[in-house]
C-alpha positions, 0 to 999 in steps of 0.5 A, a space after each residue: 500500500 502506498 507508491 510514494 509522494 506524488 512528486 515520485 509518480 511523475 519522475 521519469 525513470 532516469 530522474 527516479 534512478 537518480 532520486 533513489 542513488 542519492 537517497 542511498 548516498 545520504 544513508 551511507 554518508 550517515 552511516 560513514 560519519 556514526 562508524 567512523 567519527 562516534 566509534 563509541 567505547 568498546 563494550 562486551 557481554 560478560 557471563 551467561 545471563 544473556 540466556 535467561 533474556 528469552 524466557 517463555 512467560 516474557 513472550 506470553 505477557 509482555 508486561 511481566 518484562 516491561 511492567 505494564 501494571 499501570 502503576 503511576 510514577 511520583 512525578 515532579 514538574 515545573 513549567 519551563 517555557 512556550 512553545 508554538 502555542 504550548 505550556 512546555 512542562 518538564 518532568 523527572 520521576 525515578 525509573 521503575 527500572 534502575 540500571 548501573 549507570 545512576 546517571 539514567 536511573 531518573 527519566 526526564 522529559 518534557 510535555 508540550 500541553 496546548 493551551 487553547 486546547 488542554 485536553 487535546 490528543 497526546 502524541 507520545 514521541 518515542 525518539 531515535 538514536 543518537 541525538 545531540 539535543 531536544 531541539 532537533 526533535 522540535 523542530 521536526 516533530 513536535 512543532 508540526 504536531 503541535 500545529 495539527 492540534 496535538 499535544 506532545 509528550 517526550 521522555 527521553 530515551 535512557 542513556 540520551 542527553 542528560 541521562 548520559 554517564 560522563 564520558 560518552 555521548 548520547 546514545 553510545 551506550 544503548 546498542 553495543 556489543 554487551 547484549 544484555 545491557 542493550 536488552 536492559 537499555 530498551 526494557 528502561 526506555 519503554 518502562 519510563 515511556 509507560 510510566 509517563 503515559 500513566 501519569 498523563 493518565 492520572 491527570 485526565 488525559 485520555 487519548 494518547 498515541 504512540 509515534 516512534 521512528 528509527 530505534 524509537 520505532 522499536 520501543 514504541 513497537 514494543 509498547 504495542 503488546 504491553 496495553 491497548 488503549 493508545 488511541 494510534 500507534 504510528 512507526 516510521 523506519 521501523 523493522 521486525 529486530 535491532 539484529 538487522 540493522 546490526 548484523 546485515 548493514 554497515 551500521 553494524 560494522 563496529 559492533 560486529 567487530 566488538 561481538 567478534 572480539 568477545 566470541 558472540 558474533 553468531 546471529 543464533 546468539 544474537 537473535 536469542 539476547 535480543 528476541 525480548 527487544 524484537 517487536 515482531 516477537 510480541 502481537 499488538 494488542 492495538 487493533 491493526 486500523 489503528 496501526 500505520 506503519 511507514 518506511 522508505 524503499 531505499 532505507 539502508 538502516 531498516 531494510 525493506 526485508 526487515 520492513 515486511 517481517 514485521 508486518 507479517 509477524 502483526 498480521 498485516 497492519 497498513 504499510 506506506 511505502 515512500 520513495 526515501 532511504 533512511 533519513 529522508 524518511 524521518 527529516 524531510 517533507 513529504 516524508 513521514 509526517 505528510 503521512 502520519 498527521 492524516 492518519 493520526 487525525 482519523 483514528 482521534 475523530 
């Protein structure tokens, strides 16, 4: 479903080709700088408790492993500023699940409330990987949200901005080649992300959605099988597994030679540790018209392949296919907005 922006139907087909090589360009230029100037520390699994992480009754109720009792965390906030018509409040709150690195152990965040409208639809905004500041994120998501009448909640993701350990930067540590710290890295992100949906909750708010994209589009992907009460759920650049884009693109590069170094580079091992963070291992509990998934025909991150394993591990959700690699995809116009505003509109009407 979906052939692309109409701009795309109307190339010529030396044009297209064109089109698609430097979207293939911009990918592999991406992924050039991250393997190469953010090589990151080298990290290791150590021990055996990488076997423990696929245990059944993880897979049979999902909220055993993300804690999705609805349990509301104690919250403090303050308002720090306006943005494009909203209060922006920020707020902290202990994990529910701590980690060794004390620097994450409190999520922070940040709610975009619209003033002229308090109790409009909430667009949970589950992030990707690696960013430097929120004020991207603003600039590509939540203004434009805010504009189509949503207000905006952002947790950060573990290991980002200010949960980052000194000594690295945000994101290094959240995929590496210790493969249980990877799985606990996404068990915090959607923990805190459900502990924030739930104070929302507390204060009234009860239309909220979920929209992820790239490593945001996992946990939010993952959110899915935790509860079924997000009134959308929309995933940009998502695949079945963070395994893909680790073991089969160059992005993977570095910690494929950190797995290697530590006798783990077998896709067996790897896809074992890390089923519990795969979101086509889990069923949605959203209904499928209130998924919509979109993806890029050139993504060199999220493969195509990964794209559709995933879709029909969910029973075959709605699936737009765009004309765009990877960051195209997330940062552009006509791409994955365009989309995602329509839809999320409908499911809220």
């Amino acid at each position: 479903m979906g052939a692309g922006p109409r701009r795309g139907r109307r190339l010529l087909p030396r044009a297209g080709r064109l089109w698609r090589a430097l979207n293939i360009r911009f990918d592999n230029f991406r992924i050039w700088y991250k393997i190469t100037y953010r090589r990151g520390r080298v990290l290791a699994t150590e021990g055996d408790r990488w076997r423990t992480l696929d245990a059944p009754e993880f897979f049979e109720d999902p909220g055993r492993f993300y804690r999705g009792d609805g349990g509301v965390p104690r919250v403090t906030s303050r308002t720090v500023g306006r943005l494009a018509g909203s209060e922006v409040i920020r707020f902290s709150f202990a994990t529910l699940h701590p980690m060794k690195f004390p620097e994450t152990n409190v999520a922070v965040g940040r709610f975009y409330r619209l003033r002229a409208a308090p109790r409009a639809p909430v667009v949970l905004v589950s992030h990707g990987w690696a960013h430097k500041t929120i004020r991207m994120i603003e600039h590509l998501y939540v203004r434009p949200f805010l504009r189509a009448g949503f207000s905006v909640l952002i947790v950060a993701h573990p290991l980002h901005f200010e949960r980052t350990p000194p000594g690295a930067y945000s994101g290094e540590l959240v995929v590496s080649a210790d493969l249980v710290l990877t799985v606990e890295s996404f068990r915090q992100g959607v923990i805190d992300m459900l502990g924030a949906a739930a104070w929302l909750r507390s204060l009234g708010h009860d239309r909220i959605g979920l929209f992820g994209y790239s490593l945001g589009a996992y946990l939010a992907g993952i959110m899915t099988a935790v509860r079924d009460d997000w009134s959308f759920v929309v995933l940009g650049g998502a695949g079945d597994s963070p395994v893909s884009p680790i073991l089969d693109t160059p992005l993977g590069r570095n910690i494929r030679e950190d797995l290697r170094a530590c006798g783990m580079l077998d896709r067996a091992i790897v896809s074992r540790a890390w089923r519990v963070i795969s979101p086509a291992a889990f069923r949605p509990r959203v209904p499928k018209d209130r998924i919509l998934l979109i993806a890029g025909r050139y993504d060199r991150i999220m493969l195509p392949t990964s794209v559709r394993r995933l879709r029909r591990a969910w029973g075959g959700p709605r699936l737009e296919w765009l004309d765009r690699g990877h960051y195209a995809l997330l940062a552009t116009n006509g791409g994955l907005m365009a989309r995602a505003i329509p839809f999320m509109r409908g499911a809220c009407s």
